[in-house]
Structure formats: structure tokens, C-alpha cells
N, C-alpha and C positions, 0 to 999 in steps of 0.2 A: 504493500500500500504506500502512495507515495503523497507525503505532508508537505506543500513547500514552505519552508524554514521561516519566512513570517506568519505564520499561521500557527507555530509554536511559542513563539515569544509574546511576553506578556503582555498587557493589556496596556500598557505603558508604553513597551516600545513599537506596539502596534500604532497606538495614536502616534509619536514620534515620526514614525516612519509614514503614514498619510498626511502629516504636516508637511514632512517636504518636497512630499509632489505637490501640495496644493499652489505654491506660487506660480510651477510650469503649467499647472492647466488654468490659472485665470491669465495670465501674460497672452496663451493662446486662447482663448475666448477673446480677452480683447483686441489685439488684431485679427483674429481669423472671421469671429461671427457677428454679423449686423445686429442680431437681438441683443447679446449678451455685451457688446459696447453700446448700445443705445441704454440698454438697462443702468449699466453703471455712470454712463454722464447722466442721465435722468435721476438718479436716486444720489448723484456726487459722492461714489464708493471711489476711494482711494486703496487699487489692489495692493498695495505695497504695507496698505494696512491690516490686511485679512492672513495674519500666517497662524492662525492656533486653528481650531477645529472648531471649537467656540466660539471665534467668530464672525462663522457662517452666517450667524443667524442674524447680523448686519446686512444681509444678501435678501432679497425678494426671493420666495419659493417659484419656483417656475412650473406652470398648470399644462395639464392636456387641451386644455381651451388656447394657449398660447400654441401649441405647437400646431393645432389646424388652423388658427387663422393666421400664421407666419410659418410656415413650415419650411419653407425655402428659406428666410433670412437667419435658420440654424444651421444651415450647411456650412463647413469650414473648406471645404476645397471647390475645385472646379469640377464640371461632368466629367469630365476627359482622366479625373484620379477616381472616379467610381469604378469599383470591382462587381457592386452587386447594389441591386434599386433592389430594397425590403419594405413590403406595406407593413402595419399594424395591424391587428384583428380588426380595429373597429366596435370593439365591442359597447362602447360608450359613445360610439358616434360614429363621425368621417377618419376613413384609415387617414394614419401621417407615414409621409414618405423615407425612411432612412436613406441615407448614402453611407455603404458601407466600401472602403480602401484594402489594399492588400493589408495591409497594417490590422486593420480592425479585423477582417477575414482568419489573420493570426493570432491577433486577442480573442476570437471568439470559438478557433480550436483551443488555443489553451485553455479557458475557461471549464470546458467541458472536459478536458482531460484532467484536469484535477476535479471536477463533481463527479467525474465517472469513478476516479480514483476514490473520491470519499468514499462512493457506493460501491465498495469492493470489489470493480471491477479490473480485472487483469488482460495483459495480451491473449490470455489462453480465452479467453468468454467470446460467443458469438451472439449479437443479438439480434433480434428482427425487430425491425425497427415500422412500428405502426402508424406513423406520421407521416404527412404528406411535404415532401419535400421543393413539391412547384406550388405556386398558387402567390409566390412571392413571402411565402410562409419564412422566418426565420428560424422555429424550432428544427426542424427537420433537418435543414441545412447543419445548422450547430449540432445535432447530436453525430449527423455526420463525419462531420468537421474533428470533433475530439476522440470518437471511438477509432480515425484514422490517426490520429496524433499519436493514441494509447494504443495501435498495435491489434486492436479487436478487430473480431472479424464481424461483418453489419451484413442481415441480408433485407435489402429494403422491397417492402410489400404495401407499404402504407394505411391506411384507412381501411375499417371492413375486410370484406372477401373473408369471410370466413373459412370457408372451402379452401381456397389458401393458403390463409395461414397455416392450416392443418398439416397440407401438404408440406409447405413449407419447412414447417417444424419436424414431421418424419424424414424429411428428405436431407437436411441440411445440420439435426439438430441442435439445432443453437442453446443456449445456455440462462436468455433473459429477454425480457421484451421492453418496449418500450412505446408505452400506450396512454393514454387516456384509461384511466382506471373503470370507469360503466363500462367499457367497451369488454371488459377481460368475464362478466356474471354470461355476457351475451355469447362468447365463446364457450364457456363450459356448457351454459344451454343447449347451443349446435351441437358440441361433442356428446352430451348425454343422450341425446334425440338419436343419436346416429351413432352410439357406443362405441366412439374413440373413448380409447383408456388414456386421458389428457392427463391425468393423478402421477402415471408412470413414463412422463414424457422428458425429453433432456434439459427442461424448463425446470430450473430452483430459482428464479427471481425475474422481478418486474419493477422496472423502473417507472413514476407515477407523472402524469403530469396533468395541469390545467382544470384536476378536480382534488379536494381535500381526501387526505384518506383516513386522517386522525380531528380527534377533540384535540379542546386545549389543553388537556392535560397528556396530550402524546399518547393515548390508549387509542385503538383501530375504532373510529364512526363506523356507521352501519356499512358503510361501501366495503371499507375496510372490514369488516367482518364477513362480510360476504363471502368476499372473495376468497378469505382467507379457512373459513369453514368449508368451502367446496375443493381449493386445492392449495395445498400446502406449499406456497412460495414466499418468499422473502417480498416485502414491498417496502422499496423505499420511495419518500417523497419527495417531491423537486418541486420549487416556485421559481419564475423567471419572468422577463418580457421585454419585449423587441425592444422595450428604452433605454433598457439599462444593459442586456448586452451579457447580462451576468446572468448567473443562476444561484441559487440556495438549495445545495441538496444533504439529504440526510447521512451521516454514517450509519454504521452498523449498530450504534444504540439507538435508533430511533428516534433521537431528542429536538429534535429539530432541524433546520435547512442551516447548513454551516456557510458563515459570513466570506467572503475573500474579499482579505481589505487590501490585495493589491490591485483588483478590481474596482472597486467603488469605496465613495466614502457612506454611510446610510445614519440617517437620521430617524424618529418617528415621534411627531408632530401630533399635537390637537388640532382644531378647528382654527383656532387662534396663531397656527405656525406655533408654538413654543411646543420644546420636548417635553414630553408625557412622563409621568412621574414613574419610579419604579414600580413592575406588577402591572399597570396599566396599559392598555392597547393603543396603538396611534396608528395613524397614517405610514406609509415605509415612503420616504424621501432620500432619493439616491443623489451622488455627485459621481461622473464617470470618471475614472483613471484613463488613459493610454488610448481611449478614443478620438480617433483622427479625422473624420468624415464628421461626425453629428454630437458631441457632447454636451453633455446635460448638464445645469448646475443646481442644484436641490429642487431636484422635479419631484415635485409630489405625483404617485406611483396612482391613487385611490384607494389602493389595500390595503386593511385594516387589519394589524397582527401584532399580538405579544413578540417579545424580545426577551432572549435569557441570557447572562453575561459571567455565570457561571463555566468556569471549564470543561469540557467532556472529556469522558475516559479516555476516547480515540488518541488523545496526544492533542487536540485542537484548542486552543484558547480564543478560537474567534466566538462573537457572536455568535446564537443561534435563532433563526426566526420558526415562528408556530407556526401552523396553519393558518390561512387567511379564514376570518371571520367571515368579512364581506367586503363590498367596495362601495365607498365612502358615498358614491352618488347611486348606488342600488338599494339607500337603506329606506326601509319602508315603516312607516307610523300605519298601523293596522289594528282600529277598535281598541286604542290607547296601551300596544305592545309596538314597541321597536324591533321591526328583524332584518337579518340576512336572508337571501335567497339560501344558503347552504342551510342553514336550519331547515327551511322548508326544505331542500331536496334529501336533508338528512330523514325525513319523516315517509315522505314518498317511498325511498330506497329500503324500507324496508315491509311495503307491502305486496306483498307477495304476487298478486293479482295485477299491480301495474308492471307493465314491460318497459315503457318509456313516457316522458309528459315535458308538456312545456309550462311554465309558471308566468304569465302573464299579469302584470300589475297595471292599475290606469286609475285613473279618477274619477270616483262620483258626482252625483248631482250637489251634494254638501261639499265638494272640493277637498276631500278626503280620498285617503288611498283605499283602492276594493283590490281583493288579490283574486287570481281565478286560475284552477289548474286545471287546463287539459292532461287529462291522462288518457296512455293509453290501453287499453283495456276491452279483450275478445268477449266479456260477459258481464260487464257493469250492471248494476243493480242498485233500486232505494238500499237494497240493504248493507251493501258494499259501500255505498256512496256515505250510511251513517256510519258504518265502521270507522272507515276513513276519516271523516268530522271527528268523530268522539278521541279517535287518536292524537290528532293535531291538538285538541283541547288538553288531551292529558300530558302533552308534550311542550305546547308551547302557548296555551291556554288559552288561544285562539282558532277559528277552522277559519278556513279559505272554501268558497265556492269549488264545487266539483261540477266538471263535465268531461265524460266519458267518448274516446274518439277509439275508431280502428287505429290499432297501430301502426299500422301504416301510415296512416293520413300523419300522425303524429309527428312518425319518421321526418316527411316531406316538411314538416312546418321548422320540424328541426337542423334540417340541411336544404335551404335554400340554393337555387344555382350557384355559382361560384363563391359559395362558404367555404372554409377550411377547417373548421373545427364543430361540433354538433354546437345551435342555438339552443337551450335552455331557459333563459328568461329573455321576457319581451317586456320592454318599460314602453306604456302609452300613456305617461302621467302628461296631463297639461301642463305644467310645469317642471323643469330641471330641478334632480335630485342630486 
């Protein structure tokens, strides 16, 4: 397993050592990007005075709102040093366009070769790799990217094809996947249907992404139990996103997504910009290292997540981030309860009778939020439909409206034409969250 050597030292000479990058990335922010020089003669920030970490918070947070309506005046080179145009998902709105350099191309395999490394992974593992690597998608790419850095063998299949993957994995056996965590209950599905022995396969782990697979206390949510009740693999989890270029992924204690702070610097913030007290959850507000094309200066992420600053047994002294709660503009006031969508989809995932649903939020005639699940479901019923109700009650002391779709139809609402990842929640609030 390979640590690289600031990711052992202490919590002191971590800060240290992110201090004295931070002069060379605001010197290149101010020449290189139009936002982040107009920001500072606007706010009369003198960078020569920002060298402790502390303060940053002299600095304006930089919003997902700034980056679509100025998305170009964050570029730092010209078209002609673009290696690779990455969209954003989109998921809170209009994708923003990255410019990603050979330079960045090589911070973004390194990156993933040491999260692969946390996640035990060796030259000897092959993984199949479940993500779609066109669509201007950046995961896909980067896990690519690192599993060729670290020597691993990748066999890419992407999205679905169940049939597939199956093949796949007898053909090739590979060692770990690399999925979207719903997608792995839908596999065993196929394979019981059709009495592949998937239990006895060259498969001992799965790398997680883009859905939670633990509570805050790092014990496996329903997803995570799932999966893990039907076939005994290792799961680890990963947080990341096209902004920041990084990832947080789990070691082998399961304690969280480990920090790399020669990656980024990360902060996490209340409503107010100020850092959130210890124990408490905040926003995750990143500052990019060694980004050369597009960097970011305390761009608030939206993801709402505890932070642990305790050491792990791995030998790590970074940071550790939890699962994400929710995201800061998805949270919904619901008959005088505050929630996250993963709550509700923690509740959904464990009724037996739904296969797949979408969670649609919007506004009433009172200018209140109404939430409404489509589920999908071969045999819905009042009585299924109050089960469902009475659960949500006991669980988060509120129901959401039920209605009942072929799963199919479901499927379709979930994977729009040129989507790249399943849609799950649809926000039709009159107003921005």
C-alpha cells in the first residue's frame, strides 16, 4: 500500500506544507484568470497578505452560480493548451465547462492512484470499470487514468449491460468493480433470476461512487447493507467532483474518505462562510493545488458533510470526510422537518417491492415544499402504498406522497437522453434552494 509521505506527517506540518503553495496559486490566479483578478481588485485583497490558511477567509467563497455565469473568464490558458473539454453533471443546473492540460491530465492520474492505493488496490487487481467514460464525463476518465498509473488491469464495460458484465467477469475475472453502488442489488437480481453463482465469483470488492453507502456514524445504510447481505464484498466509498479534480476515498477501516492535502486545501463552512464548529457538519469548500487549466479558490462544493481530524490506523493523519448528508441547495423544509434526499432514498432502499423511483420535490399552493415519489413498482397497492407512508413516519416522521409507475417508465425518467449518471431527484421548486 503506498502513503505518500505528507499524508503521514502531522497535522502541523500538513498545514505548513499547504501554506507554501498557497502564494504560487494566488500569484497564478492573479495573472492567469479574469474572475479571480477582478475579484481581488474588487474586494482590494492584497495576495502578499494571505500566507497562513486562516486567512483565506479574507477571500470571497467562490459559488456554482459564478462559475455558469462566467465560466470562461476561469480559464487560465488558451484553447490551443486544452488536452481534454470536461462538462459537469449539471446536476444543480447548466453543466460548467472544465479545461483540463496535460499537466492536470497528470494530477488527475495521480490523484486516483493514490485513492486507489488507499482502497487496497495493487498492480495485481483487475477491475471493471462500470462508468461511462464519453459523454465528457470526468469520472470515468480518472479512474482510468490512475488504475493505469497503478499498474491495474481495467476492463471497461460501463453502465448497465448486465448480461455483460457477467460475461465479463467469467471471462476476464477481475478482482473489483467500480460502480455506482444501486446498480450492484440490480446485478445480483439478474444473476439470481438466471442462477449465476455471482457469491463464488473473482469479485472481493467494489469501489462506490456518487451514492452514500454509510450513516454518519460509518456503519453500512440500507444500500450498504444490501448489498453486502447478498454478496460478501469489501465496499469502499469515494466522494469527488469535476471541481475539485480530487477525490476522498476510504481505506480499509472504513472511516471515512481520506483528505490529500497535496491536492487541495478544504474548508467547511456554514451559511455565513465561517468554519463550522467541531462535531458539526458544513458545506466542503475546496482551494485547488497544481491545477493548471481551471482552479478554484474556496469554491463552495454544496455538500454537506462531517469532518474527522483524528488519525486513522492506516498510517494517515489527513483529514477524513463522512458521507454526504445532502446538498446545501437540495434541502427541503417538509411539514416542518428539514431533509436530505438520501434520507428519503435511505427509506425507499429498503422496501423490498420498489425496484427503482425518482423523488420529485416542487411547490405548493401555500409556497411550501410537497415531496412526491414515483416508485417503481410491478404491483403497487393502497396497501403497499400505506406501508410505505407508515415507514417514512417511523423513520423520519414525515410521508411523502406515493405514486406507483412501471419500472420501466421509471427507468426512462431516470436516464434521460444524453444523461450520464441515473437522475434520482427532480427539484420543481419555484424558487432556488
Amino acid at each position: 500500500m503506498f502513503i505518500p509521505e505528507i499524508e503521514q506527517k502531522s497535522a502541523r506540518e500538513i498545514k505548513t506544507y499547504q501554506e507554501s503553495r498557497l502564494p504560487e496559486l494566488l500569484s497564478y490566479l492573479k495573472e492567469k484568470s479574469v474572475f479571480y483578478a477582478e475579484m481581488f481588485s474588487r474586494n482590494k485583497i492584497k495576495i502578499k497578505h494571505i500566507s497562513k490558511l486562516e486567512d483565506l477567509r479574507n477571500i470571497p467563497v467562490t459559488t456554482k452560480d459564478d462559475l455558469q455565469k462566467r465560466n470562461d473568464d476561469f480559464f487560465c490558458v488558451p484553447k490551443s493548451k486544452v488536452a481534454d473539454f470536461i462538462t459537469s453533471s449539471g446536476t444543480m443546473g447548466e453543466p460548467v465547462t472544465f479545461a483540463m492540460t496535460d499537466n492536470d491530465l497528470e494530477r488527475l492520474a495521480y490523484n486516483e492512484f493514490i485513492s486507489f492505493s488507499c482502497a487496497d488496490t495493487t498492480a495485481d487487481d483487475i477491475y471493471q470499470l462500470m462508468v461511462t467514460m464519453d459523454k465528457r464525463f470526468m469520472a470515468g476518465l480518472a479512474y482510468f487514468l490512475g488504475l493505469r498509473k497503478l499498474g491495474a488491469g481495467i476492463i471497461r464495460i460501463g453502465p448497465g449491460l448486465q448480461e455483460m458484465q457477467f460475461e465479463s467477469i467469467n471471462r476476464f475475472s477481475p478482482t473489483g468493480l467500480i460502480t455506482v453502488p444501486s446498480f450492484i442489488p440490480k446485478l445480483v437480481d439478474y444473476a439470481e433470476l438466471r442462477g449465476i453463482d455471482y457469491r463464488n465469483s473473482s469479485i472481493k470488492k467494489a469501489v462506490c461512487i456518487g451514492e452514500p453507502i454509510r450513516n454518519t456514524d460509518f456503519s453500512l445504510n440500507t444500500l450498504g447493507k444490501k448489498i453486502t447481505d447478498k454478496w460478501d464484498i469489501k465496499l469502499y466509498s469515494t466522494y469527488a467532483s469535476t471541481e475539485m479534480g480530487t477525490a476522498f476515498t476510504e481505506c480499509s477501516e472504513g472511516k471515512g474518505g481520506h483528505h490529500h492535502p497535496e491536492m487541495i486545501i478544504v474548508e467547511f463552512l456554514d451559511e455565513n462562510n465561517k468554519q463550522v464548529a467541531h462535531g458539526e457538519p458544513g458545506e466542503v469548500t475546496i482551494t485547488t493545488l497544481g491545477v493548471e487549466g481551471m482552479p478554484l479558490l474556496r469554491f463552495k462544493t454544496g455538500d454537506i458533510c462531517h469532518h474527522f481530524t483524528e488519525p486513522c490506523s492506516c498510517g494517515r493523519n489527513t483529514i477524513r470526510l463522512g458521507p454526504v448528508i445532502g446538498r446545501k441547495q437540495q434541502m427541503i423544509k417538509f411539514k416542518g422537518t428539514t431533509l436530505y434526499p438520501p434520507a428519503i432514498y435511505d427509506v425507499l432502499n429498503q422496501i423490498r417491492q420498489i425496484e427503482n423511483y425518482v423523488v420529485e420535490v416542487s411547490t405548493n399552493h401555500l409556497g411550501t415544499d410537497e415531496i412526491l415519489v414515483k416508485a417503481g413498482c410491478i404491483a403497487g397497492n393502497q396497501k403497499l402504498e400505506k406501508e410505505i407512508k407508515d415507514h417514512f413516519r417511523a423513520t423520519l416522521r414525515v410521508a411523502p406522497e406515493i405514486e406507483f409507475r412501471h419500472p420501466k417508465e421509471i427507468f426512462k425518467l431516470q436516464m434521460p437522453s444524453n444523461t450520464r449518471k441515473p437522475i434520482i431527484f427532480i427539484d420543481k421548486r419555484a424558487t432556488s434552494h
